[in-house]
Every structure is written in C-alpha cells, then in structure tokens.
mmCIF file as Biopython writes it, N, C-alpha, C and O atoms, coordinates in Angstrom:
data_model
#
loop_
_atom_site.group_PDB
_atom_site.id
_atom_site.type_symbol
_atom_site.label_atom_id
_atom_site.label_alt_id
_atom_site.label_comp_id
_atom_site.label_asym_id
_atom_site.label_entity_id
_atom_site.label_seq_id
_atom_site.pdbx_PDB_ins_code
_atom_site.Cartn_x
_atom_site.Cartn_y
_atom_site.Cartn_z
_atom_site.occupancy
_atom_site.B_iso_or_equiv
_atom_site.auth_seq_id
_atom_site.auth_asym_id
_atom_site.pdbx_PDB_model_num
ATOM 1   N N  . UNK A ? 1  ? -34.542 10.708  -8.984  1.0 0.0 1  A 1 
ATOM 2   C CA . UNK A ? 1  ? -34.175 11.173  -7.655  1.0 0.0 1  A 1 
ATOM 3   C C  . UNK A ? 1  ? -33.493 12.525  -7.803  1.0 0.0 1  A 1 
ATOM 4   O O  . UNK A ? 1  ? -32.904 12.816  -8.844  1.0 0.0 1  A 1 
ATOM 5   N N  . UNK A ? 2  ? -33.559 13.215  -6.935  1.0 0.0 2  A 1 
ATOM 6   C CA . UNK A ? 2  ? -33.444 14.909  -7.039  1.0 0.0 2  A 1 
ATOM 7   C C  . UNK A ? 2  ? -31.764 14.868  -6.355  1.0 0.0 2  A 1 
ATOM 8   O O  . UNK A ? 2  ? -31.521 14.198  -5.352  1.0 0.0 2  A 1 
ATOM 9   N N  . UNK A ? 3  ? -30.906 15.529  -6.931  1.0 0.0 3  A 1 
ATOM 10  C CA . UNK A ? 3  ? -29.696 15.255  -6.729  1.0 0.0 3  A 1 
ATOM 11  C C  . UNK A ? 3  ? -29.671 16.011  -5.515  1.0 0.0 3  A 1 
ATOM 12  O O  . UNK A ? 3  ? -29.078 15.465  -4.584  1.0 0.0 3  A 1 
ATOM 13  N N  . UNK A ? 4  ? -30.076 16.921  -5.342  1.0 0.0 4  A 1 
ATOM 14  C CA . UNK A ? 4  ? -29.863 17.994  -3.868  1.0 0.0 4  A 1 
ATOM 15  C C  . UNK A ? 4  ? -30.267 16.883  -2.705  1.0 0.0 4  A 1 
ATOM 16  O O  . UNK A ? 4  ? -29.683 16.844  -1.623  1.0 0.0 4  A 1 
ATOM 17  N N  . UNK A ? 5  ? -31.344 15.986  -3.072  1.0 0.0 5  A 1 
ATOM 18  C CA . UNK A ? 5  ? -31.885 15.448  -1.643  1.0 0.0 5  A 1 
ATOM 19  C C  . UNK A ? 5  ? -30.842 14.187  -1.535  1.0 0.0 5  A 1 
ATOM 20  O O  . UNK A ? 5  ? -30.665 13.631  -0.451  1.0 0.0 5  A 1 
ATOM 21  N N  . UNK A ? 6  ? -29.965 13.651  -3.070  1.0 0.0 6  A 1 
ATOM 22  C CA . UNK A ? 6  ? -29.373 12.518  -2.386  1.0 0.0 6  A 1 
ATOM 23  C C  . UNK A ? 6  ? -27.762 13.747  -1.851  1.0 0.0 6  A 1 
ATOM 24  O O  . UNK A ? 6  ? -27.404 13.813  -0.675  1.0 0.0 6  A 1 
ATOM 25  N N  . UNK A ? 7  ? -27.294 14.283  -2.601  1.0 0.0 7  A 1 
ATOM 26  C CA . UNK A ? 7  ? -26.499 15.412  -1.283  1.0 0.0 7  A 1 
ATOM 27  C C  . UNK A ? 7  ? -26.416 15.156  -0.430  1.0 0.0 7  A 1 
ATOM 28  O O  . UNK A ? 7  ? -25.520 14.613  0.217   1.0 0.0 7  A 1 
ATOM 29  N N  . UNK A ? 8  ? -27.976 15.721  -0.093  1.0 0.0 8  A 1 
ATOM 30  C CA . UNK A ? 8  ? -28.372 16.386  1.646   1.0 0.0 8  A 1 
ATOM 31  C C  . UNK A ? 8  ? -28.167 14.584  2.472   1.0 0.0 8  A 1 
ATOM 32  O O  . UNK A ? 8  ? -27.668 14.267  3.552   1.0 0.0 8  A 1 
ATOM 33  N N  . UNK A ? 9  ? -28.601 14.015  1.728   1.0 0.0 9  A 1 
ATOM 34  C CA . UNK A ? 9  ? -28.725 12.272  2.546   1.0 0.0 9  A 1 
ATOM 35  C C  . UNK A ? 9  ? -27.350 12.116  2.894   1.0 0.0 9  A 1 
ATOM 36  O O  . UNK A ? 9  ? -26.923 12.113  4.049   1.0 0.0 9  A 1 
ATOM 37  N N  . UNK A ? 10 ? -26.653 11.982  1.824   1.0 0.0 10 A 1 
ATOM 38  C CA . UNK A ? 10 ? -25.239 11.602  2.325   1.0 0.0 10 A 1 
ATOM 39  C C  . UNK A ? 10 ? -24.325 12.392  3.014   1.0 0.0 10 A 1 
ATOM 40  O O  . UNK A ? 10 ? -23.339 11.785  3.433   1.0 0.0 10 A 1 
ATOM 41  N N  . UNK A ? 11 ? -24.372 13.278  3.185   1.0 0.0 11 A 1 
ATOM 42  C CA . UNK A ? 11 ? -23.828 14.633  4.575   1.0 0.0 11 A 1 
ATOM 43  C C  . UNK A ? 11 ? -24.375 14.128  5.304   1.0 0.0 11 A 1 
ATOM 44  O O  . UNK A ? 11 ? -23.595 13.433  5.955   1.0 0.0 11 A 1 
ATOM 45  N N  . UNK A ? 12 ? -25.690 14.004  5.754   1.0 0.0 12 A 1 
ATOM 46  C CA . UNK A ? 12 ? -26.741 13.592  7.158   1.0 0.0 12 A 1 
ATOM 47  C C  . UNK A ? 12 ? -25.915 12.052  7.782   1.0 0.0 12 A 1 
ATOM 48  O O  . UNK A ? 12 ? -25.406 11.679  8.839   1.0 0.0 12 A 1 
ATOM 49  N N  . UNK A ? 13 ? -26.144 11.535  6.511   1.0 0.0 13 A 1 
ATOM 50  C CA . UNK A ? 13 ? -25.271 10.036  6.838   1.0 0.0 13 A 1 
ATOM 51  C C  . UNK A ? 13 ? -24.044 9.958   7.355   1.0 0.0 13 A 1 
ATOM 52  O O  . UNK A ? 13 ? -23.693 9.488   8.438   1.0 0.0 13 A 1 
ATOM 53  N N  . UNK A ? 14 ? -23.195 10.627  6.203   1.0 0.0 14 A 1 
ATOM 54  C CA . UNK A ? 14 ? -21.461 10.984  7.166   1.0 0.0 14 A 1 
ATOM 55  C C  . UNK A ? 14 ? -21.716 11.740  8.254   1.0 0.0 14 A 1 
ATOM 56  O O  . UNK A ? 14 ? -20.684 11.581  8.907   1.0 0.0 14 A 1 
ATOM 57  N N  . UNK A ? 15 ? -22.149 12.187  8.642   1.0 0.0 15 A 1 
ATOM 58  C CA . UNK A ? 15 ? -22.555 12.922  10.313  1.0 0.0 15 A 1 
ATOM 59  C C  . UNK A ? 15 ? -22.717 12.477  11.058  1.0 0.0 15 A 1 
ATOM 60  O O  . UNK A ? 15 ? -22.291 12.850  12.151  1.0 0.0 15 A 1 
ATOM 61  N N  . UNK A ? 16 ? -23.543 11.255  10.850  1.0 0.0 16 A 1 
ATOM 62  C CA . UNK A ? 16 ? -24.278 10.332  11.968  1.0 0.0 16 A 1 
ATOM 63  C C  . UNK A ? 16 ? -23.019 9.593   12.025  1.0 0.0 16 A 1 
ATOM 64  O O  . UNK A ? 16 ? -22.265 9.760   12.984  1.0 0.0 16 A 1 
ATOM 65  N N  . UNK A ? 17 ? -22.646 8.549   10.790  1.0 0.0 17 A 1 
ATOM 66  C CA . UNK A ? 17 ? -21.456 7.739   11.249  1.0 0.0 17 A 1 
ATOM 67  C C  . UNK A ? 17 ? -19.818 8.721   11.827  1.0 0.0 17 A 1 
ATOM 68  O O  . UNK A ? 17 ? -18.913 8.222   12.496  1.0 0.0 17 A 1 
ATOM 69  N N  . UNK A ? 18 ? -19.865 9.977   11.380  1.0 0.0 18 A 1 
ATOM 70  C CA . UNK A ? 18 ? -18.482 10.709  12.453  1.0 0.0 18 A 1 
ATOM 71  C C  . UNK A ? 18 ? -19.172 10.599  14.198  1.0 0.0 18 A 1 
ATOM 72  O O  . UNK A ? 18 ? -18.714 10.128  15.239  1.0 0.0 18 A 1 
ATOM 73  N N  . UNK A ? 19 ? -20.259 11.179  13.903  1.0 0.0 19 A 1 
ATOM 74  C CA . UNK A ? 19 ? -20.645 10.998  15.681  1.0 0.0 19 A 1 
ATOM 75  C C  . UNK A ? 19 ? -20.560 10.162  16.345  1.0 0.0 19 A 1 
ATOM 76  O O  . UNK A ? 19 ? -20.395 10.352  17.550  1.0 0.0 19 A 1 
ATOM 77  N N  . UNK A ? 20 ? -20.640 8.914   15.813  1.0 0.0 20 A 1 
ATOM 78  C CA . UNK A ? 20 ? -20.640 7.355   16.872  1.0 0.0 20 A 1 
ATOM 79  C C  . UNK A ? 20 ? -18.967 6.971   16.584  1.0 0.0 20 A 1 
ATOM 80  O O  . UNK A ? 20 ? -18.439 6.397   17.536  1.0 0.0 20 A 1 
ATOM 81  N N  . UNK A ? 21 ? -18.300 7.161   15.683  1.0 0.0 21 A 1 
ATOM 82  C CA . UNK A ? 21 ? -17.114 6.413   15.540  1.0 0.0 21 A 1 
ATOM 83  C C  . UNK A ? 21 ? -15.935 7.205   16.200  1.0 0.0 21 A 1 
ATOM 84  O O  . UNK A ? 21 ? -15.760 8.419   16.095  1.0 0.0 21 A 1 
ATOM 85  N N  . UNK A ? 22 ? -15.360 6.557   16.711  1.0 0.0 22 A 1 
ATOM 86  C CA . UNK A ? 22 ? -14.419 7.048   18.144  1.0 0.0 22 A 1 
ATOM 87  C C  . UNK A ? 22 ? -13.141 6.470   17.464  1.0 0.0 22 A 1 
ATOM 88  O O  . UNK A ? 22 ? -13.240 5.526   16.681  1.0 0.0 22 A 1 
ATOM 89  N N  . UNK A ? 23 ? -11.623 7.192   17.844  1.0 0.0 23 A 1 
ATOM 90  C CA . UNK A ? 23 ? -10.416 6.516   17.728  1.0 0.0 23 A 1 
ATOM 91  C C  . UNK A ? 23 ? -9.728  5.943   18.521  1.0 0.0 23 A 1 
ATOM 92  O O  . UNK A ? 23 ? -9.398  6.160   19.687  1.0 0.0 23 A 1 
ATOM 93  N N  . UNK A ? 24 ? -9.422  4.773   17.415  1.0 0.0 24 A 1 
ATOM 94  C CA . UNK A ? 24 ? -9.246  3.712   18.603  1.0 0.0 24 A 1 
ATOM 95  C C  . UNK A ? 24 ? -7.465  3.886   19.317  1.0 0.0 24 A 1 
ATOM 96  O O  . UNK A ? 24 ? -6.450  4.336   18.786  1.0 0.0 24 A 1 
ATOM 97  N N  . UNK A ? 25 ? -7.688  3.332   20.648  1.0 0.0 25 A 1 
ATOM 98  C CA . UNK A ? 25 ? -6.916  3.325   21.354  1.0 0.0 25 A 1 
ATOM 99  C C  . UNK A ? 25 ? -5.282  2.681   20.878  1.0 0.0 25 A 1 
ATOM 100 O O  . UNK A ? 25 ? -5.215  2.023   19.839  1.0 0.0 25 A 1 
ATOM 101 N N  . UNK A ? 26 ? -4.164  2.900   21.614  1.0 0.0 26 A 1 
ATOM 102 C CA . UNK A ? 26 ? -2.435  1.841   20.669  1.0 0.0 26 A 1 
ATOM 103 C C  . UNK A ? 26 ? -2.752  0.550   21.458  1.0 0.0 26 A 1 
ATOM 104 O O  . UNK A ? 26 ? -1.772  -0.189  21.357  1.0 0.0 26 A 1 
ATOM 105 N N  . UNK A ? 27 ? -3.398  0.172   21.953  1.0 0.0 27 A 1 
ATOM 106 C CA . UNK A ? 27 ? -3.803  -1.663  21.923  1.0 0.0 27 A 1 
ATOM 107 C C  . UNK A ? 27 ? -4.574  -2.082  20.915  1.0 0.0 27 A 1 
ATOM 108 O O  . UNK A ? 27 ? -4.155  -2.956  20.157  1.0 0.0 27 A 1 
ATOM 109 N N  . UNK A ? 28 ? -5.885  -1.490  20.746  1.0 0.0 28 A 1 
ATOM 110 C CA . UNK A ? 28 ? -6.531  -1.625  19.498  1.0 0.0 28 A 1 
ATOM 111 C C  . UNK A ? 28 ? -6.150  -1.926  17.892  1.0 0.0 28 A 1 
ATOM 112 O O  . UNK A ? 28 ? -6.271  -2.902  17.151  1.0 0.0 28 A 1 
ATOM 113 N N  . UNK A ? 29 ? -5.545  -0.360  17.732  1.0 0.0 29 A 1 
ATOM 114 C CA . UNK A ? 29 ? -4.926  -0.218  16.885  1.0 0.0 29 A 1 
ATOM 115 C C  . UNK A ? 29 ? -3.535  -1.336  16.509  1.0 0.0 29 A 1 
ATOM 116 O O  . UNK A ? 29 ? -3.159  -1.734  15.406  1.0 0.0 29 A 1 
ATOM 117 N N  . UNK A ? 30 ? -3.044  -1.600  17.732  1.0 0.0 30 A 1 
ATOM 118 C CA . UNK A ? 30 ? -1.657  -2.551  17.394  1.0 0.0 30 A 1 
ATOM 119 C C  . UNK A ? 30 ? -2.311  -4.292  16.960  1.0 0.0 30 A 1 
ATOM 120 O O  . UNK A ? 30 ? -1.874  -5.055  16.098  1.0 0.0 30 A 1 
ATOM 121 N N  . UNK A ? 31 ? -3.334  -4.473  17.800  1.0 0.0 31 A 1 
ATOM 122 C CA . UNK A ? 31 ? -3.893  -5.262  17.833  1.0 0.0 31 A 1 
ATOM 123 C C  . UNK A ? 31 ? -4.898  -5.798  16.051  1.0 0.0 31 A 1 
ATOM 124 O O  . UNK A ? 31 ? -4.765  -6.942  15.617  1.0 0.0 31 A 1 
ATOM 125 N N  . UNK A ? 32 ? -5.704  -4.846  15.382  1.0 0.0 32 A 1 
ATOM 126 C CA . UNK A ? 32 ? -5.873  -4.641  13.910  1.0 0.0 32 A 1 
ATOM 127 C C  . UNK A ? 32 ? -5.006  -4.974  13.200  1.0 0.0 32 A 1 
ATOM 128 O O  . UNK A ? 32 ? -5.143  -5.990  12.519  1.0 0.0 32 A 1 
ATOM 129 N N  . UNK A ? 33 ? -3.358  -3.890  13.126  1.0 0.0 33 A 1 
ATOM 130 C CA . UNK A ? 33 ? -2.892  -3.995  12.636  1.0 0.0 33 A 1 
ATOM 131 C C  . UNK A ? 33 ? -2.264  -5.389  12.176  1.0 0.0 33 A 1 
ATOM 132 O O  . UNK A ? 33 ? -2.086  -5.740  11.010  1.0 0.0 33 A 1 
ATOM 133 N N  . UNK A ? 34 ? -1.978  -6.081  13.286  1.0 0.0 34 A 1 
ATOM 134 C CA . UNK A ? 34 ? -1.266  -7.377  13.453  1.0 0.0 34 A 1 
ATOM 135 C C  . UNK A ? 34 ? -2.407  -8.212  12.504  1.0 0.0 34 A 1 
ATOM 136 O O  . UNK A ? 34 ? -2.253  -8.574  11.338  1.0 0.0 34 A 1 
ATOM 137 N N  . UNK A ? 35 ? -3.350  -8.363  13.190  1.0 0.0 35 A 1 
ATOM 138 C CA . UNK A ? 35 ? -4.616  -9.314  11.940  1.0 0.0 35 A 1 
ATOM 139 C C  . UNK A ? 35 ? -4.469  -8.792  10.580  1.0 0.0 35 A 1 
ATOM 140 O O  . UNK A ? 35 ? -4.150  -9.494  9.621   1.0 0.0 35 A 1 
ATOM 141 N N  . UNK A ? 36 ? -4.763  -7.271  10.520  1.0 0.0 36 A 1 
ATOM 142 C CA . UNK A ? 36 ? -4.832  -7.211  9.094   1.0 0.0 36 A 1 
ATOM 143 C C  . UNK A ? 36 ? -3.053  -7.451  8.371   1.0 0.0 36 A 1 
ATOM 144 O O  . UNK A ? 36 ? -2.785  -7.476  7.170   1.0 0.0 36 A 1 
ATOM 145 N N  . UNK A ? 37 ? -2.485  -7.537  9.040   1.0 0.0 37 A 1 
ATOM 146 C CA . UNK A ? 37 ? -0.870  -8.152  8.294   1.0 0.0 37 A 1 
ATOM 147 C C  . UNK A ? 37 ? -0.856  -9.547  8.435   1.0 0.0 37 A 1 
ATOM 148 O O  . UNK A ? 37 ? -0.006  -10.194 7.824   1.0 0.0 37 A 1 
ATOM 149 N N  . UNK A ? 38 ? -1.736  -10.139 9.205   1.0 0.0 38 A 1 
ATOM 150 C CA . UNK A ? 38 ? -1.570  -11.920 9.027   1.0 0.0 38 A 1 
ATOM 151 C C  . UNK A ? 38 ? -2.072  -11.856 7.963   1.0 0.0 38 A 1 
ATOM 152 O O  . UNK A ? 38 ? -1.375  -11.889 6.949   1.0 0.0 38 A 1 
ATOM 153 N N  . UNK A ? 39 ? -3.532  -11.737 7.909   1.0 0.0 39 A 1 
ATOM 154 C CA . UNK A ? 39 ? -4.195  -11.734 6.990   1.0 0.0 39 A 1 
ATOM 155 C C  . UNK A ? 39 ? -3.290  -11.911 5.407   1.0 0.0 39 A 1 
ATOM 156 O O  . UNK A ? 39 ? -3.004  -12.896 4.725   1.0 0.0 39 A 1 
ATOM 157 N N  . UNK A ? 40 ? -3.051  -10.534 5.270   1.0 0.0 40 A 1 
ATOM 158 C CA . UNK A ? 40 ? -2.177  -10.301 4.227   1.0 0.0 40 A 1 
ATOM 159 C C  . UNK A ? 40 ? -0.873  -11.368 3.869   1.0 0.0 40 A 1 
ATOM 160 O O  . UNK A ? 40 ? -0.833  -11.840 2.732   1.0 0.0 40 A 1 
ATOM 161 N N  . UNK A ? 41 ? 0.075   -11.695 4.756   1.0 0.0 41 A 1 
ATOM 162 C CA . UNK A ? 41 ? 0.991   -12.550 4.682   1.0 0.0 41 A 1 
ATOM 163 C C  . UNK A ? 41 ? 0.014   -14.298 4.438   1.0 0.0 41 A 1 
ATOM 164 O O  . UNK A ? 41 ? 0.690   -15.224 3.990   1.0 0.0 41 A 1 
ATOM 165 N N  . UNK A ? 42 ? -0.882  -14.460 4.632   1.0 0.0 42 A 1 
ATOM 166 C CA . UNK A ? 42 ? -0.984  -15.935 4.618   1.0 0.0 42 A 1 
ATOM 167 C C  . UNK A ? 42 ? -1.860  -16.021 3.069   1.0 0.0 42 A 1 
ATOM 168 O O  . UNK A ? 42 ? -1.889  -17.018 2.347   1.0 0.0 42 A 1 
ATOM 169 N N  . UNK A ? 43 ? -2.586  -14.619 2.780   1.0 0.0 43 A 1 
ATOM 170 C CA . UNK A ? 43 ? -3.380  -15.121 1.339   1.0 0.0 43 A 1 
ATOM 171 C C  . UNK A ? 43 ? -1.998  -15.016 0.440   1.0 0.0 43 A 1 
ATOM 172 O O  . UNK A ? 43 ? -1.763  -15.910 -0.372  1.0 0.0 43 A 1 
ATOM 173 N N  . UNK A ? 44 ? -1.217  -14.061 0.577   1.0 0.0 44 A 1 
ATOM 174 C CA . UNK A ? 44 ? -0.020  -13.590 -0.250  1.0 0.0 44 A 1 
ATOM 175 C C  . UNK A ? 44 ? 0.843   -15.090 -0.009  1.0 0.0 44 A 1 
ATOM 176 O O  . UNK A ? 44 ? 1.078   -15.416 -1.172  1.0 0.0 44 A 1 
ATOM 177 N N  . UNK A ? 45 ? 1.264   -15.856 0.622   1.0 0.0 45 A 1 
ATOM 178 C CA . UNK A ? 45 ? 1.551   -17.312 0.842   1.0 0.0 45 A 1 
ATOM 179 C C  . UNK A ? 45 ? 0.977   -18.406 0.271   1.0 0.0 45 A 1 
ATOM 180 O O  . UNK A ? 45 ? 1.715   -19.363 0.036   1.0 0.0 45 A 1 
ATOM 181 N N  . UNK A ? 46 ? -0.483  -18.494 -0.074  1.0 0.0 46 A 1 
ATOM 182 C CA . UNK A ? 46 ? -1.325  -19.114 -0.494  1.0 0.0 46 A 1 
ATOM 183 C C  . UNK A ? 46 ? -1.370  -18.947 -1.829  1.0 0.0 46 A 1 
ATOM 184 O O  . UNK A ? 46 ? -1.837  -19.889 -2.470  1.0 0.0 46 A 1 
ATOM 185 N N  . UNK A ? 47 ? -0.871  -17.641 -2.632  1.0 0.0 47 A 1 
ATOM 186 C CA . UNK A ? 47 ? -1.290  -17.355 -4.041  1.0 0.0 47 A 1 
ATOM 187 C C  . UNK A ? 47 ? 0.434   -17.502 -4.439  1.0 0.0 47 A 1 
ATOM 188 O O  . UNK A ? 47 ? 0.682   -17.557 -5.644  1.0 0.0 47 A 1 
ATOM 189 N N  . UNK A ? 48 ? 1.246   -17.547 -3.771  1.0 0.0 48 A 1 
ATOM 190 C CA . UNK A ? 48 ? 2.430   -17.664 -4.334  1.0 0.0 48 A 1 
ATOM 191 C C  . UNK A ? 48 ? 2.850   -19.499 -4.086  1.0 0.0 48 A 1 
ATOM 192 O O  . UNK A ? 48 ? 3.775   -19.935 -4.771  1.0 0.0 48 A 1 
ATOM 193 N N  . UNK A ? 49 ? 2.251   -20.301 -3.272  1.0 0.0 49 A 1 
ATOM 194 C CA . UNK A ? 49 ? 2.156   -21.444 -3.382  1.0 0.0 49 A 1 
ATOM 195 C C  . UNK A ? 49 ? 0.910   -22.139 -4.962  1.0 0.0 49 A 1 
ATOM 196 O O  . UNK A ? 49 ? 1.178   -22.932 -5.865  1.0 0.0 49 A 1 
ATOM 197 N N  . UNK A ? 50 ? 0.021   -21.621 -4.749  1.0 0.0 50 A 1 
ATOM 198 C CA . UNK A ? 50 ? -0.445  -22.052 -5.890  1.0 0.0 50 A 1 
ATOM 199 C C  . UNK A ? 50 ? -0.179  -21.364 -7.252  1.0 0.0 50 A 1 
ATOM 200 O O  . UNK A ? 50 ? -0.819  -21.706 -8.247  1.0 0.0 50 A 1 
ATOM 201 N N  . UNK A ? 51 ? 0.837   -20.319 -7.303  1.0 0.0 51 A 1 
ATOM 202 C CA . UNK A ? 51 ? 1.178   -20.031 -8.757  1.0 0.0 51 A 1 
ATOM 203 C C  . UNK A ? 51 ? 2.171   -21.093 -9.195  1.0 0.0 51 A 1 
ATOM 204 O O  . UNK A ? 51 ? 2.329   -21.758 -10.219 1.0 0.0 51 A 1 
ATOM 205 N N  . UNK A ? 52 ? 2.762   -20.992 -8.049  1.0 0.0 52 A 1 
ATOM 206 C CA . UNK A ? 52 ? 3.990   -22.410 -7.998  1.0 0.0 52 A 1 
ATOM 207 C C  . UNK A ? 52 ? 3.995   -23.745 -8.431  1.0 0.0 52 A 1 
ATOM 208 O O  . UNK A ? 52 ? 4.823   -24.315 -9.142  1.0 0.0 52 A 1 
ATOM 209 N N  . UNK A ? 53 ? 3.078   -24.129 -7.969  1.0 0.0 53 A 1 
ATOM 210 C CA . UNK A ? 53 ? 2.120   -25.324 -8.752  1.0 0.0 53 A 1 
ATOM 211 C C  . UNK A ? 53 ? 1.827   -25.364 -9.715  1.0 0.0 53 A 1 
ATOM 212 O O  . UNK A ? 53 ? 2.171   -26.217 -10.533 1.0 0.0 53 A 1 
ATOM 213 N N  . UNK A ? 54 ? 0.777   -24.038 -9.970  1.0 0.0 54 A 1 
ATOM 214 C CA . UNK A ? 54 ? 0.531   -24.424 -11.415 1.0 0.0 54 A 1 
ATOM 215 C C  . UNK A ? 54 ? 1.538   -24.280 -12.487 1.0 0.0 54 A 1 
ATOM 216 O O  . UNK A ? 54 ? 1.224   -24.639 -13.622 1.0 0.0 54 A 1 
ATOM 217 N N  . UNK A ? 55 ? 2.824   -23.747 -12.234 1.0 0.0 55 A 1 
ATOM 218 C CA . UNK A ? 55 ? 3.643   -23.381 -13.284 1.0 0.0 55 A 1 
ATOM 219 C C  . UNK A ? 55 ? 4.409   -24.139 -13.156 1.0 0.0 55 A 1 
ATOM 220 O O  . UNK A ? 55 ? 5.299   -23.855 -13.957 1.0 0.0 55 A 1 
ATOM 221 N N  . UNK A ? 56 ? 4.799   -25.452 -12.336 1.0 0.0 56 A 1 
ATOM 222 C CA . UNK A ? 56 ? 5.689   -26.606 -12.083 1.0 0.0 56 A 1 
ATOM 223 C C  . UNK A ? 56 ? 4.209   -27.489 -12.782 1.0 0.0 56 A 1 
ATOM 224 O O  . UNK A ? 56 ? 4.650   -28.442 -13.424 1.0 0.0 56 A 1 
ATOM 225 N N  . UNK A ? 57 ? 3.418   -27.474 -12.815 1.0 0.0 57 A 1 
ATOM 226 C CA . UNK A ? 57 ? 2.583   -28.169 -13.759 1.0 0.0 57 A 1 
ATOM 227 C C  . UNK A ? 57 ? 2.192   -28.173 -15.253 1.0 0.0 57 A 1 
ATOM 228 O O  . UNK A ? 57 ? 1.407   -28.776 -15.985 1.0 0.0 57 A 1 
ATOM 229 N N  . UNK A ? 58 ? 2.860   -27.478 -15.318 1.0 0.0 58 A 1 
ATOM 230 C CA . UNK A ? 58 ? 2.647   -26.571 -16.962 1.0 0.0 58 A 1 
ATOM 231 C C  . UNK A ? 58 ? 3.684   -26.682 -17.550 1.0 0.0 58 A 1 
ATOM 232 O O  . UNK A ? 58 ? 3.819   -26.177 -18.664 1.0 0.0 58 A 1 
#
C-alpha cells in the first residue's frame, strides 16, 4: 500500500468524522460524565473487593 494514499485516506476520514461531530451541550456533558464516573467507581469496587478475597484466602 502506497503510504501517500493511506495519508490522503486518513485526513479524508478525520474530515468527514470533524464534520458530523458536534459539542455536546452542559446536560450532556454532565450527564457522560456522571456514567463514565459510575462506571469507574463500581469496577474500581469490584477489583478491590476481589483482591480482598483473594488475599484473605491466601
């Protein structure tokens, strides 16, 4: 594959995806944020419960 044409592809590509993707609004955004911090707090809960275990098992 000719390095200029994969280049030229991936500029064309980031172009297309800047044109459609819009910033999101402070409901949106507050709204993400909150999931992606559950998120985070319950696997981070989950891996500090099962280290717990296994090292009260050991």
């Amino acid at each position: 594959m000719d390095v200029s044409k994969s280049i030229s592809g991936f500029i064309s590509d980031s172009k297309r995806v800047l044109a459609i993707s819009y910033k999101p609004d402070q409901k949106t955004f507050n709204r993400t944020l909150k999931i992606v911090l559950l998120g985070t707090l319950i696997i981070g809960v989950l891996g500090f419960i099962i280290a717990t275990i296994i090292s009260l098992l050991t």
